[in-house]
py3Dmol code that shows the C-alpha trace and the ligand (Angstrom):
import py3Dmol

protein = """\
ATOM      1  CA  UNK A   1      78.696 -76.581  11.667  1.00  0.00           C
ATOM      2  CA  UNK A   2      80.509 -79.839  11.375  1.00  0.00           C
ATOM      3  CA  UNK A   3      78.366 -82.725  11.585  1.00  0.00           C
ATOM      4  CA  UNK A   4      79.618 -83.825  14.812  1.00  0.00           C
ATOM      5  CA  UNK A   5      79.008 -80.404  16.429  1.00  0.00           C
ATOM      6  CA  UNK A   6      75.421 -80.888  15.082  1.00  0.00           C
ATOM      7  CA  UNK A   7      74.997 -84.082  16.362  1.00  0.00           C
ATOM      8  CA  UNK A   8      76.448 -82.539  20.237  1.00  0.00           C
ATOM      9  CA  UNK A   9      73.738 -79.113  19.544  1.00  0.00           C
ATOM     10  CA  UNK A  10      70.751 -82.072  19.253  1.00  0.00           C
ATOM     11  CA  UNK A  11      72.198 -83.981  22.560  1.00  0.00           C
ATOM     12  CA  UNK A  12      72.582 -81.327  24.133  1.00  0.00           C
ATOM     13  CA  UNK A  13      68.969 -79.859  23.464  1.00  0.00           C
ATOM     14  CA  UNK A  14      67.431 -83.198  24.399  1.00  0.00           C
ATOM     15  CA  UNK A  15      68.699 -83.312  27.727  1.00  0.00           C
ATOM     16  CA  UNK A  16      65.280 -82.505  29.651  1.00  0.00           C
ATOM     17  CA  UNK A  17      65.548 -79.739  32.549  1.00  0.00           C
ATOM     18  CA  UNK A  18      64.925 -81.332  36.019  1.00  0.00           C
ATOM     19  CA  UNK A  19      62.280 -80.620  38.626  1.00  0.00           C
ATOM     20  CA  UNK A  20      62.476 -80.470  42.500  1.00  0.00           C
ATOM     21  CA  UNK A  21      59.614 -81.808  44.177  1.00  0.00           C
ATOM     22  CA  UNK A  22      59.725 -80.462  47.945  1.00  0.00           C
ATOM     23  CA  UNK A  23      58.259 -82.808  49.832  1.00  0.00           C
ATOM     24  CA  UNK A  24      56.495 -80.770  52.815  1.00  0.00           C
ATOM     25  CA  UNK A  25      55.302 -83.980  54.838  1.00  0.00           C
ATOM     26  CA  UNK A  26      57.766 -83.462  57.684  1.00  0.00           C
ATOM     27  CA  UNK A  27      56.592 -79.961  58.379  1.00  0.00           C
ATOM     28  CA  UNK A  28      53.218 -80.740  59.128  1.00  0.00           C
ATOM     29  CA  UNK A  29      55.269 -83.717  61.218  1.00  0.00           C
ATOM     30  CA  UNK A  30      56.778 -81.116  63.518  1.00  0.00           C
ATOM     31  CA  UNK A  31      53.340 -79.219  63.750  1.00  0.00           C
ATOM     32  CA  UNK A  32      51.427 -82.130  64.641  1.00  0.00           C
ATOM     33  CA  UNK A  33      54.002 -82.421  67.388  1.00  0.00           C
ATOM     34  CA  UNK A  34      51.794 -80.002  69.436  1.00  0.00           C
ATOM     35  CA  UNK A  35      48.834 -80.720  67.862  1.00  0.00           C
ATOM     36  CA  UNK A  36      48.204 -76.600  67.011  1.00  0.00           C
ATOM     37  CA  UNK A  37      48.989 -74.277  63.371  1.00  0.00           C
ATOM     38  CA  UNK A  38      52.895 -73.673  63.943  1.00  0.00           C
ATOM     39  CA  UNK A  39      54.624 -74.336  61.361  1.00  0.00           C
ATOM     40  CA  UNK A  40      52.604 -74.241  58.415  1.00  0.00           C
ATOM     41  CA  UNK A  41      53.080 -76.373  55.767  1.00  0.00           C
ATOM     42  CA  UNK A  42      51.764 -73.946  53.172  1.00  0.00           C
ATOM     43  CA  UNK A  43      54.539 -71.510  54.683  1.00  0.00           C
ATOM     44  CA  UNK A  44      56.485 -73.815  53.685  1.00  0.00           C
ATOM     45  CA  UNK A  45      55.741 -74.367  50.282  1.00  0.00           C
ATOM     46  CA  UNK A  46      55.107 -71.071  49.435  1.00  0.00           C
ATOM     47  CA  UNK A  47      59.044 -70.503  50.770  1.00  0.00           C
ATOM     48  CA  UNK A  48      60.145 -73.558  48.770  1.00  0.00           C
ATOM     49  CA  UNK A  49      58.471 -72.720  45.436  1.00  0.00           C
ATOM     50  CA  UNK A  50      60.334 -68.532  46.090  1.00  0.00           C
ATOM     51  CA  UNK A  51      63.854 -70.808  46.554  1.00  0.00           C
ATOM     52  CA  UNK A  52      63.796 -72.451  43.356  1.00  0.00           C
ATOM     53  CA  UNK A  53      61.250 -75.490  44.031  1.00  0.00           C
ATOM     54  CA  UNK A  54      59.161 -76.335  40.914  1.00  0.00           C
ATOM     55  CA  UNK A  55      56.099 -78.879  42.769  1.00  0.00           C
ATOM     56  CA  UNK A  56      54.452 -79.549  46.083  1.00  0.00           C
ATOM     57  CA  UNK A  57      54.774 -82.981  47.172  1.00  0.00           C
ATOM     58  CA  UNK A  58      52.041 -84.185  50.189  1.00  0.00           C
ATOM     59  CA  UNK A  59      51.449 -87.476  51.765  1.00  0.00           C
ATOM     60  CA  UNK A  60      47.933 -87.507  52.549  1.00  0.00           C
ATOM     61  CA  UNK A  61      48.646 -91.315  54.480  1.00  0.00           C
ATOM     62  CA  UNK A  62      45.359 -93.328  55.745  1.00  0.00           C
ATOM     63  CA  UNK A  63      46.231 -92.453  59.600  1.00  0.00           C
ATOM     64  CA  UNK A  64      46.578 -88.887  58.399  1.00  0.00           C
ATOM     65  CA  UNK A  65      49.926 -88.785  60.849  1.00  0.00           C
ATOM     66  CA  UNK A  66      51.419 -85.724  59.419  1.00  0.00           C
ATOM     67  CA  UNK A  67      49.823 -83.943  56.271  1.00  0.00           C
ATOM     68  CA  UNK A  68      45.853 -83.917  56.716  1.00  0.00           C
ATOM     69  CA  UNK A  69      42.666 -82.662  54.310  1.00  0.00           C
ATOM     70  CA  UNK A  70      42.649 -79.520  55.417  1.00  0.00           C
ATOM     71  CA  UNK A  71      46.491 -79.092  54.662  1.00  0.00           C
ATOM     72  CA  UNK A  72      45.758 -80.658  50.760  1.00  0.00           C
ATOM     73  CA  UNK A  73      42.657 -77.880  50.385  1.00  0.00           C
ATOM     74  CA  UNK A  74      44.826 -75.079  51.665  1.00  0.00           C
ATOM     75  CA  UNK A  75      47.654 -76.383  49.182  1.00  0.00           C
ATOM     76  CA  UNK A  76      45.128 -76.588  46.237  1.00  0.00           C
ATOM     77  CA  UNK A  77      43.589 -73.424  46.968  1.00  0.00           C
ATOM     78  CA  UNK A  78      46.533 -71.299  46.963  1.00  0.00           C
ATOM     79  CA  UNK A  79      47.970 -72.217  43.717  1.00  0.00           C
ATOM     80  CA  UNK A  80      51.626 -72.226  44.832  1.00  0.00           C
ATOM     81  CA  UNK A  81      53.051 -74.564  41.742  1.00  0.00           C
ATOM     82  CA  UNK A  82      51.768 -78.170  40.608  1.00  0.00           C
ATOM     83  CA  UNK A  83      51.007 -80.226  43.433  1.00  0.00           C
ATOM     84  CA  UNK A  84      51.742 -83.849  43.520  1.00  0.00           C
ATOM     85  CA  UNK A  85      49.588 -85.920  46.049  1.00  0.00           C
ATOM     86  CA  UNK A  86      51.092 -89.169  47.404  1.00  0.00           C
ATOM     87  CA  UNK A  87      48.724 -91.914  48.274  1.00  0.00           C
ATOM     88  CA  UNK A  88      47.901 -95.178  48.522  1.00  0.00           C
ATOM     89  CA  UNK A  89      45.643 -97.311  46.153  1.00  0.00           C
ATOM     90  CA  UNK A  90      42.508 -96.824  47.887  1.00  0.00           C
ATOM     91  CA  UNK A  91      38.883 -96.109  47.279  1.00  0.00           C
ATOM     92  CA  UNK A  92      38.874 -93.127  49.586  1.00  0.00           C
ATOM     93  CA  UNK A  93      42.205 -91.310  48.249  1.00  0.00           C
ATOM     94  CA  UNK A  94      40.796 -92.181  44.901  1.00  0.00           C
ATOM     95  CA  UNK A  95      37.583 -90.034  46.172  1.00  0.00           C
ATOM     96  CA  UNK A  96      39.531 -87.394  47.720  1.00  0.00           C
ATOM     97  CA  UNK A  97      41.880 -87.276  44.393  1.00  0.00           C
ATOM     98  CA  UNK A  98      38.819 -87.031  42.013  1.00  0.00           C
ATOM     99  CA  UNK A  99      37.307 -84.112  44.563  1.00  0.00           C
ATOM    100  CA  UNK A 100      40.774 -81.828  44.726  1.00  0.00           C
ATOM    101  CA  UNK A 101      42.159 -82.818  41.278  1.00  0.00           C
ATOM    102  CA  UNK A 102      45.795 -82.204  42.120  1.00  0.00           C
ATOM    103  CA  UNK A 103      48.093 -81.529  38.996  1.00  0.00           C
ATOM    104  CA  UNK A 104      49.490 -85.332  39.801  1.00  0.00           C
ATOM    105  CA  UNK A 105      49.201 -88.609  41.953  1.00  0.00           C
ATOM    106  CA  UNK A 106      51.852 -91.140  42.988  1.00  0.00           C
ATOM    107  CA  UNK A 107      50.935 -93.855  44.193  1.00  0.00           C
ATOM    108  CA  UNK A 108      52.521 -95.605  46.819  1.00  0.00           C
ATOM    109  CA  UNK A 109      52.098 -98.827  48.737  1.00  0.00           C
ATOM    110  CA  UNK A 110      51.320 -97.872  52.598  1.00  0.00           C
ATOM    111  CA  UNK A 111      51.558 -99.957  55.906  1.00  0.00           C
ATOM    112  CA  UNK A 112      50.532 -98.353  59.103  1.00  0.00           C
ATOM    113  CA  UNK A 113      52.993 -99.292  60.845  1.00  0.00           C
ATOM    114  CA  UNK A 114      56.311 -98.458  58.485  1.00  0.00           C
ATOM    115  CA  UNK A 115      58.157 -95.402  60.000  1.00  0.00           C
ATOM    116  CA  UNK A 116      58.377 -94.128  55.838  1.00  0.00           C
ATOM    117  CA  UNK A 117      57.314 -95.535  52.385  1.00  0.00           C
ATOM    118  CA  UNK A 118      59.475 -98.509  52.733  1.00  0.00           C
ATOM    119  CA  UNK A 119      59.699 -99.915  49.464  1.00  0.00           C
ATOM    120  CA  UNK A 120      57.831 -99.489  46.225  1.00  0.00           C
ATOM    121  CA  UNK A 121      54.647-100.234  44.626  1.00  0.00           C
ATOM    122  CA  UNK A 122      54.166-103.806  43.506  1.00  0.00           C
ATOM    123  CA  UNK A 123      52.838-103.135  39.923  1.00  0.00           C
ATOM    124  CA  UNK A 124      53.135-106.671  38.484  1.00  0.00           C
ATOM    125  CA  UNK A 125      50.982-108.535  40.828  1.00  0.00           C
ATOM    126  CA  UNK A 126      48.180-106.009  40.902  1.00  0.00           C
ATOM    127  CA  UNK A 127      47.748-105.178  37.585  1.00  0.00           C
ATOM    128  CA  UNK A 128      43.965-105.693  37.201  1.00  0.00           C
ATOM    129  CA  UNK A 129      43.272-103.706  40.114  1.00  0.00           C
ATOM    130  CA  UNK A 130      45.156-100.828  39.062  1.00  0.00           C
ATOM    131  CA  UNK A 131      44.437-100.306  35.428  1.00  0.00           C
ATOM    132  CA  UNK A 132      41.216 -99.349  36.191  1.00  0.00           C
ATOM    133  CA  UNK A 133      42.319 -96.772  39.360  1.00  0.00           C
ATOM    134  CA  UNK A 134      45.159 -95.707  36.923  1.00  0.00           C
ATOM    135  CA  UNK A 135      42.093 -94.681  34.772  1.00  0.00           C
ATOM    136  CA  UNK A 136      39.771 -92.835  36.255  1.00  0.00           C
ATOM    137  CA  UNK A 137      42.469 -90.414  37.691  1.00  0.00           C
ATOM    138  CA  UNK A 138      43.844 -89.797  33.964  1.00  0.00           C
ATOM    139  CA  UNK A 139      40.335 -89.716  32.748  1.00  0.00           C
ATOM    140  CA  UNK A 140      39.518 -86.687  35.432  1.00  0.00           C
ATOM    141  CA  UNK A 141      42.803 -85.265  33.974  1.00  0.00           C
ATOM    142  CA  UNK A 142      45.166 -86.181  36.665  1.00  0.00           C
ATOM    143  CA  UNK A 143      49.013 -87.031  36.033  1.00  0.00           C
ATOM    144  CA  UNK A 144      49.404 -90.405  38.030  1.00  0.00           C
ATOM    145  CA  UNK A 145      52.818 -91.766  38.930  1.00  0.00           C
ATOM    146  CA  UNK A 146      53.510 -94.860  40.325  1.00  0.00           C
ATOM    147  CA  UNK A 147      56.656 -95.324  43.424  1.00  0.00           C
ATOM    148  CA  UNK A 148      58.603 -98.755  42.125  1.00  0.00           C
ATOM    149  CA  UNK A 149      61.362 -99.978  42.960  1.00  0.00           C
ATOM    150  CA  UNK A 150      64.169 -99.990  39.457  1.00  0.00           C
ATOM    151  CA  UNK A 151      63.336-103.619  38.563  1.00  0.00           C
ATOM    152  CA  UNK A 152      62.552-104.462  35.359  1.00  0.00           C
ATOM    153  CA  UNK A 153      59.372-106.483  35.852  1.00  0.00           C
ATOM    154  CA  UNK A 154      57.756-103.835  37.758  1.00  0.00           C
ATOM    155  CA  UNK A 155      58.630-101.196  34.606  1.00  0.00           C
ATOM    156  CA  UNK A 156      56.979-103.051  32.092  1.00  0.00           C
ATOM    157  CA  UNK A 157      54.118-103.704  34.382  1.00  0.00           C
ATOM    158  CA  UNK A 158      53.723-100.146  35.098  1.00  0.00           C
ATOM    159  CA  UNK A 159      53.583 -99.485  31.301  1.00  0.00           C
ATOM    160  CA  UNK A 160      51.046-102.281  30.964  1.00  0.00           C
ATOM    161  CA  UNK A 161      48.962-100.527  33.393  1.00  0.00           C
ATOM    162  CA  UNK A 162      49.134 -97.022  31.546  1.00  0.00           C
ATOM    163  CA  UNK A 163      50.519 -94.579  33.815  1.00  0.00           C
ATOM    164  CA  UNK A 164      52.122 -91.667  32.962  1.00  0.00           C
ATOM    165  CA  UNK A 165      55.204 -91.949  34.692  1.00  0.00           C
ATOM    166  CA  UNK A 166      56.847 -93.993  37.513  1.00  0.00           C
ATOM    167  CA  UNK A 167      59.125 -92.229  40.387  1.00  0.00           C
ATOM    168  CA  UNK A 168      61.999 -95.082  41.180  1.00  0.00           C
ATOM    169  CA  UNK A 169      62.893 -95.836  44.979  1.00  0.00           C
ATOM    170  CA  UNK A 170      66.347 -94.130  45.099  1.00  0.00           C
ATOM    171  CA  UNK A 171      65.871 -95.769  48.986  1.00  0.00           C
ATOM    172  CA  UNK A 172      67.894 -99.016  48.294  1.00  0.00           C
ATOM    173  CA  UNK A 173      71.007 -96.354  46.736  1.00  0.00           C
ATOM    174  CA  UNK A 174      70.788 -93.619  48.921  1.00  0.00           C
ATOM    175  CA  UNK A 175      71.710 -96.111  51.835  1.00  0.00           C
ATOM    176  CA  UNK A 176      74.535 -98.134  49.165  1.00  0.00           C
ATOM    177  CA  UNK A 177      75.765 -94.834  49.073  1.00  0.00           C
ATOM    178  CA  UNK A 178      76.186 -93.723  52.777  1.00  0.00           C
ATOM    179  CA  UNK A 179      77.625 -97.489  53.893  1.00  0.00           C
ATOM    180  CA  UNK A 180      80.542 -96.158  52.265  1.00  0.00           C
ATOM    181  CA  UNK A 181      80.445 -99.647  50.350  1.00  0.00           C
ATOM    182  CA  UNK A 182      81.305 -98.134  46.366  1.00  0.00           C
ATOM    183  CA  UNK A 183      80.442-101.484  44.971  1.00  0.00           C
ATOM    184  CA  UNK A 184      77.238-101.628  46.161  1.00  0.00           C
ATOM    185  CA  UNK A 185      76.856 -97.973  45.473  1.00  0.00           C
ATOM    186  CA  UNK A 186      77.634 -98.398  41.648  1.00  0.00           C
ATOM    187  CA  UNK A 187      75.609-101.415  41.539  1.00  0.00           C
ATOM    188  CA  UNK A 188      72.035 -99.715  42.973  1.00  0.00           C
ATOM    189  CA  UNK A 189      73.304 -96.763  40.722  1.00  0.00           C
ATOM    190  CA  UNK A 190      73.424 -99.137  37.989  1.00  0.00           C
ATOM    191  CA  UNK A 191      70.132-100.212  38.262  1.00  0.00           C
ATOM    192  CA  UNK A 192      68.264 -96.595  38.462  1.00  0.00           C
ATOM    193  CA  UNK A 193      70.190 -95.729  35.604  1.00  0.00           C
ATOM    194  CA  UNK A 194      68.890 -99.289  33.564  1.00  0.00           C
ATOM    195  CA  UNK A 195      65.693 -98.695  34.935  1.00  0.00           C
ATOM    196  CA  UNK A 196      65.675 -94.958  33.762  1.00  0.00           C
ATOM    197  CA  UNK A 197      66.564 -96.303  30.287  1.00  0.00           C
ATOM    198  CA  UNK A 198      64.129 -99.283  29.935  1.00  0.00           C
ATOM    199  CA  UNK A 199      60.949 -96.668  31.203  1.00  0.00           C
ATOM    200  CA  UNK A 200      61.805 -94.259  28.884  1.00  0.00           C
ATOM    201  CA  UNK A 201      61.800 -96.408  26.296  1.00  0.00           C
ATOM    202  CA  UNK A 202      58.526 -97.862  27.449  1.00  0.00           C
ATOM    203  CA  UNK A 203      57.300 -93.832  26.538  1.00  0.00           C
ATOM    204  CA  UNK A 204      57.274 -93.305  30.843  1.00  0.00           C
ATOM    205  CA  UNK A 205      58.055 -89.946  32.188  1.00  0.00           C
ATOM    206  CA  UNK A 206      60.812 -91.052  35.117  1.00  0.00           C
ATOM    207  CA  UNK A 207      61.138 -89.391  38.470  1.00  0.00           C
ATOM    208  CA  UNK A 208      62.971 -90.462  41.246  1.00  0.00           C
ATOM    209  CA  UNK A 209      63.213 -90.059  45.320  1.00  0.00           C
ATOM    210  CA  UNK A 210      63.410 -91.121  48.413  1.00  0.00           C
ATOM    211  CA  UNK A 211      66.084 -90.771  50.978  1.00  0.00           C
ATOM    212  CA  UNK A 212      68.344 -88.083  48.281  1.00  0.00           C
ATOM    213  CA  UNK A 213      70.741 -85.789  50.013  1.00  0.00           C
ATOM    214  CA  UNK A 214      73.025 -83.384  48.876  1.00  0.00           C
ATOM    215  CA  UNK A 215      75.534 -85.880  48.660  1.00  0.00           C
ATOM    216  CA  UNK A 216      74.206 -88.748  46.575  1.00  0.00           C
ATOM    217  CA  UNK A 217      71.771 -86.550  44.615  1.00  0.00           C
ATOM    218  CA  UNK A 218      74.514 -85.472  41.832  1.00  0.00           C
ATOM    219  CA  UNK A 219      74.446 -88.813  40.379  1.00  0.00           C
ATOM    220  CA  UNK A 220      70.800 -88.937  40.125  1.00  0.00           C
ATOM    221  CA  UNK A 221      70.637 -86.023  38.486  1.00  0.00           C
ATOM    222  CA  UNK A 222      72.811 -87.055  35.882  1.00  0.00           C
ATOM    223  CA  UNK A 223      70.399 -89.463  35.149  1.00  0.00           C
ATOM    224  CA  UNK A 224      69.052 -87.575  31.791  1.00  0.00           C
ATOM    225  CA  UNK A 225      65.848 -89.693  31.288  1.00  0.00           C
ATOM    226  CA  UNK A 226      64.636 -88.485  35.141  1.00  0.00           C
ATOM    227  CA  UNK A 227      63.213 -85.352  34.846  1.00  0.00           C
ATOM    228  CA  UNK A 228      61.951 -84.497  38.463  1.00  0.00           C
ATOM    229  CA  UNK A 229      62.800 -85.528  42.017  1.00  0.00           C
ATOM    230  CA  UNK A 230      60.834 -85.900  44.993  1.00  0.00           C
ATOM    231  CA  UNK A 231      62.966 -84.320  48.370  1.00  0.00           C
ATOM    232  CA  UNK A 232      62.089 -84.063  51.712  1.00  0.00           C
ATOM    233  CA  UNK A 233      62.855 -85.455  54.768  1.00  0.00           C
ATOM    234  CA  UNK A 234      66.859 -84.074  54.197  1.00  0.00           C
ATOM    235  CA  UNK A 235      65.794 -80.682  53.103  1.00  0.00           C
ATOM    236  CA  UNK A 236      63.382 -80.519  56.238  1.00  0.00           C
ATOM    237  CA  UNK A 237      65.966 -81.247  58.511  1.00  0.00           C
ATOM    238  CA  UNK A 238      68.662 -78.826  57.144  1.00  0.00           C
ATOM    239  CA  UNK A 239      66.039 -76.104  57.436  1.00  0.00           C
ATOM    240  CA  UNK A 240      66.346 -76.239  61.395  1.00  0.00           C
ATOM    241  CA  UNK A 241      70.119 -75.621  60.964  1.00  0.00           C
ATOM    242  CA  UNK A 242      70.313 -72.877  57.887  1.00  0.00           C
ATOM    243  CA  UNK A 243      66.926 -72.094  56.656  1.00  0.00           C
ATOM    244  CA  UNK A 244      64.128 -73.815  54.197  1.00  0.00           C
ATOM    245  CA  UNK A 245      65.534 -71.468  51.584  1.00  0.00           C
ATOM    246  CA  UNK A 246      68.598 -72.036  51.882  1.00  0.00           C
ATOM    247  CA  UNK A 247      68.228 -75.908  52.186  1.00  0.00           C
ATOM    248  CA  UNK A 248      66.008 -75.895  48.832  1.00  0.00           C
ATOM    249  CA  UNK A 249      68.281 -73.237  47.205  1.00  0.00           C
ATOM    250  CA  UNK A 250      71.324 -75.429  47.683  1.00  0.00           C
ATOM    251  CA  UNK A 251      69.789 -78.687  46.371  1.00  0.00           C
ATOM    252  CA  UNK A 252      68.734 -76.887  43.280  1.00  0.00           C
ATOM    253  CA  UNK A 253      72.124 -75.866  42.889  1.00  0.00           C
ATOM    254  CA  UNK A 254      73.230 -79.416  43.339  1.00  0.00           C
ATOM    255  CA  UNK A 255      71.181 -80.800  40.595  1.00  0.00           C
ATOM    256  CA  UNK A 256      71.965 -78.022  38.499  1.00  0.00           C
ATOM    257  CA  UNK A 257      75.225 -78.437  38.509  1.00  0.00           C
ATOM    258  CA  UNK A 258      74.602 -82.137  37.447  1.00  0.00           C
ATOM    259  CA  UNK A 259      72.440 -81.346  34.712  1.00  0.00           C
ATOM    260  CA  UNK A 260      74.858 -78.845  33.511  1.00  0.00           C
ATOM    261  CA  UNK A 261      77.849 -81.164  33.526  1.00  0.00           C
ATOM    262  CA  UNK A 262      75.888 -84.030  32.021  1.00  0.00           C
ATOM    263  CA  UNK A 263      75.255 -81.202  29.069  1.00  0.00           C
ATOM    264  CA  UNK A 264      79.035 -80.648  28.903  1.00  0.00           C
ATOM    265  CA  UNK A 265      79.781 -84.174  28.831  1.00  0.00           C
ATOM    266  CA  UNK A 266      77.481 -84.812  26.338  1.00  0.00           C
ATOM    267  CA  UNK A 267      79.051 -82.084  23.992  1.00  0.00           C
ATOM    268  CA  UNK A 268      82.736 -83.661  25.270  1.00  0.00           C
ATOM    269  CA  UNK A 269      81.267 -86.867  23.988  1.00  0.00           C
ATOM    270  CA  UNK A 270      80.415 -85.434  20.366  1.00  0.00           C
ATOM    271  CA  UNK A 271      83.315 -83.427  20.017  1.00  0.00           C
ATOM    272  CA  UNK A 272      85.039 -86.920  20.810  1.00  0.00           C
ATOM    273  CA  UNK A 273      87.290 -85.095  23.472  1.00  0.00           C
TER     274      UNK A 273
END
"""
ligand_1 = """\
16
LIG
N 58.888 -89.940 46.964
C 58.028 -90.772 47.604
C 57.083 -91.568 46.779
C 58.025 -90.858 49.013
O 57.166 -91.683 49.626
C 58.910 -90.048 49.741
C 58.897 -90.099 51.236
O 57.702 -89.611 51.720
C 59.753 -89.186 49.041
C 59.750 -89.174 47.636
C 60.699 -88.265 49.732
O 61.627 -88.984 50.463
P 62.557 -88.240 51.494
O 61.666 -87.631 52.528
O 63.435 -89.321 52.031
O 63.315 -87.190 50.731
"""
view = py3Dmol.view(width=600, height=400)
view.addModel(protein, "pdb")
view.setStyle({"model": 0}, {"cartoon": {"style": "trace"}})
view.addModel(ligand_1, "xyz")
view.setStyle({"model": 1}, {"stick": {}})
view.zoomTo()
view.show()
């Protein structure tokens, strides 16, 4: 092998497979809706994880408005695939997180009265408090994660605080992206891809979501330090029109397709075509 076809067989090996995180939330929104069983969110799940999902992402908020305990013990009980509890930085989640021992955490800042997670976690001004938190979840063998927005100060804080990984706020480029406005699209891209970069040098495992599509997840995807993202809302919504299997099957073929051309650009790159 010439040494440049080496050098494009190690690249192309280190480019990490990435996970889909189906974020169930909005099913048990459209249950609650009535108030009774139908739909399920561990229907749901169980579907998403046959259509190519690898985790279970639930938001067990503080008003409990769509994904409650009961939903969390059913989810942990059935073994589906790794689930990933959202939650905010509070002594009761930390309770309930310790009690159910999910595969992972992320926490996220919460406000009653935001319609979603609006923006991410502020790590640097709380570091003290959640060091600690961060601690006795990785101590009871949970994998915590913590929802930033892709700025550098918040990165190094999160390493000072010793998670395992952080999950960027793709919120801020998902809308760039669907203004139509490329600038500002290639700028917010810009800074998930620095902000990839600097974590992964920090020795963080980097995720990503919020507000991802089929449309502006490709570019995401190419990101090769993130290794899993976080869907729902979108993939929810397109179930009602073609199916939760077919909504999950087509995003996994979406960032797929990324990873697979990042792979062949990265063997382009070391063939120097
Ligand atoms: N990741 C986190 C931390 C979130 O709070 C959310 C929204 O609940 C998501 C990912 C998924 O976002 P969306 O529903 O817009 O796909």
């Amino acid at each position: 092998m010439t040494k440049r076809l080496e050098i494009g067989a190690r690249r192309r090996k280190g480019v990490a497979p990435i996970r889909l995180g189906i974020n169930i939330d909005h099913v048990a929104t459209l249950r609650n809706a009535r108030g009774e069983r139908h739909p399920d969110p561990l229907r749901a799940a169980r579907l998403a994880v046959e259509a190519g999902a690898d985790n279970i992402t639930a938001h067990l908020r503080e008003d409990r408005r769509h994904i409650k305990d009961e939903d969390i013990a059913r989810l942990t009980a059935a073994k589906l695939a790794p689930l990933n509890l959202e939650m905010a930085v509070t002594e009761e989640m930390l309770a309930i997180a310790l009690k159910v021992k999910p595969h992972a955490t992320c926490l996220v800042p919460e406000r009653r009265e935001e319609i979603t997670t609006e923006g991410g976690l502020d790590v640097a001004s709380q570091i003290e408090t959640l060091a600690p938190y961060i601690a006795k979840l990785r101590a009871a063998g949970i994998q915590v994660s913590l929802f930033i927005d892709p700025e550098p100060e918040q990165i190094d804080a999160s390493a000072k605080v010793k998670t395992d990984a952080i999950e960027l706020h793709t919120g801020t480029y998902c809308r760039a992206a669907a203004s139509g406005d490329r600038r500002a699209s290639e700028r917010e891209l810009k800074r998930l891809i620095d902000g990839a970069r600097q974590a992964a040098a920090l020795g963080l495992e980097v995720h990503a979501g919020h507000g991802l599509d089929y449309d502006n997840v490709g570019p995401v995807a190419s990101i090769p330090e993130i290794v899993e993202l976080n869907i729902g809302h979108h993939l929810v919504g397109e179930a009602i029109f073609v199916g939760l299997a077919a909504s999950v099957a087509r995003m996994r073929a979406a960032m797929d397709a990324a990873r697979e051309s990042l792979r062949h650009s990265d063997t382009e790159a070391s063939l120097g075509t």
